[in-house]
N, C-alpha and C positions, 0 to 999 in steps of 0.2 A: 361260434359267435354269430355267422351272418347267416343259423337259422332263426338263432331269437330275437336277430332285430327284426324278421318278417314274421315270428311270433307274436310279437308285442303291438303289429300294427291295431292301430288305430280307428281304421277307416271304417265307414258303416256304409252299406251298402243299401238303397233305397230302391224297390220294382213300381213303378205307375205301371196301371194296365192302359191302354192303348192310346191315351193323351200325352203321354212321352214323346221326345221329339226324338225322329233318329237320323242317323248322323252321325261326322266325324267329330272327334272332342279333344283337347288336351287336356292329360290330367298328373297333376304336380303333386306328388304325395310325398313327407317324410316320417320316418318310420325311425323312433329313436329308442334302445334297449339299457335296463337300467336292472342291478339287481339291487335291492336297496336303493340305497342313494350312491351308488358306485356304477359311471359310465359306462358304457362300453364300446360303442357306437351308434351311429347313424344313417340308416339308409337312403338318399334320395333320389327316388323313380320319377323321370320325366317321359312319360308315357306319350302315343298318337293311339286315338283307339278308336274305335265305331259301336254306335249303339242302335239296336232297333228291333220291332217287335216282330216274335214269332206269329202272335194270335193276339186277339182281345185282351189274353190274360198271362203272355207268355212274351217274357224280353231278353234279350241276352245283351254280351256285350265283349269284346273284345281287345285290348289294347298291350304294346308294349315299345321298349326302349331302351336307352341309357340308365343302366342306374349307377350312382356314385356311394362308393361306404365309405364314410370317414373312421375311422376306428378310432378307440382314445389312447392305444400302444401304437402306433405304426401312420406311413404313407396313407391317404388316399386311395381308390382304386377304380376304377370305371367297368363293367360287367353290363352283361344285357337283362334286362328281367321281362317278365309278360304274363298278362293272365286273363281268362275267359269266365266268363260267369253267367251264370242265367237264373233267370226271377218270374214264380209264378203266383198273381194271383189269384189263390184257392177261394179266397171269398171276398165279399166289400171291404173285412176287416183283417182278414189273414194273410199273407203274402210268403212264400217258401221262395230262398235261394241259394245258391253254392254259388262257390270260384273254386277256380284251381289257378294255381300262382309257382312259375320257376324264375330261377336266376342263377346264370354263370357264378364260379367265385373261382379266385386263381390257383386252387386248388384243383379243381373240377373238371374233367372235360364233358362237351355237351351229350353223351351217352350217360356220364351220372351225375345228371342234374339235380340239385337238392328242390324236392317240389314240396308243397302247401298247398292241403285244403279245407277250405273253409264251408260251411252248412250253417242254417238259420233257420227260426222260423219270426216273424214279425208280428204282433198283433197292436192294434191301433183301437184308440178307445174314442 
């Protein structure tokens, strides 16, 4: 269950080439799984992260924290999550990125982490 709420996330993930500000950031994300119309839970990652640029054309980013699952059978649960990602602009209009994304679950010890990764490519018109 608490891989398909980081399944289902949501988030889009945006690379500027060098006019990005870098820097620490907090970033508040919920990430809520549904098959049909039938709940299941909810992730919320309240991240601390740092963003900033490799090159002209190359940014990464790094953050992690608390994250809270509410499930829709059961307690609450508090876990740690985190994830790193990096973004290249290939062209004016093209932008390539990946993340790779863990998080504890009380199941889990931190040797088998349940990981997530994600790959893109953006194109802008």
């Amino acid at each position: 269950m608490f891989k398909s709420v980081i399944a289902a996330s949501a988030a889009a993930v945006a690379f500027a080439p060098a006019a990005a500000l870098a820097g620490p950031y907090v970033n508040i994300e919920s990430n809520s799984g549904f098959t049909g119309s039938d709940y299941s839970a909810t992730l919320l990652e309240t991240h601390l992260g740092y963003e900033s640029s490799l090159s002209e054309s190359t940014s990464f980013y790094v953050q992690g924290g608390p994250a809270i699952s509410f499930p829709d059978d059961g307690d609450s649960t508090t876990e740690l999550s985190g994830k790193v990602g990096l973004g290249i602009q290939a062209t004016e209009r093209l932008s390539v990125y990946g993340e790779v994304a863990a998080a504890t679950t009380n199941e889990m010890e931190f040797d088998n982490l349940p990981v997530n990764v994600k790959a893109g490519v953006k194109y802008s018109f």
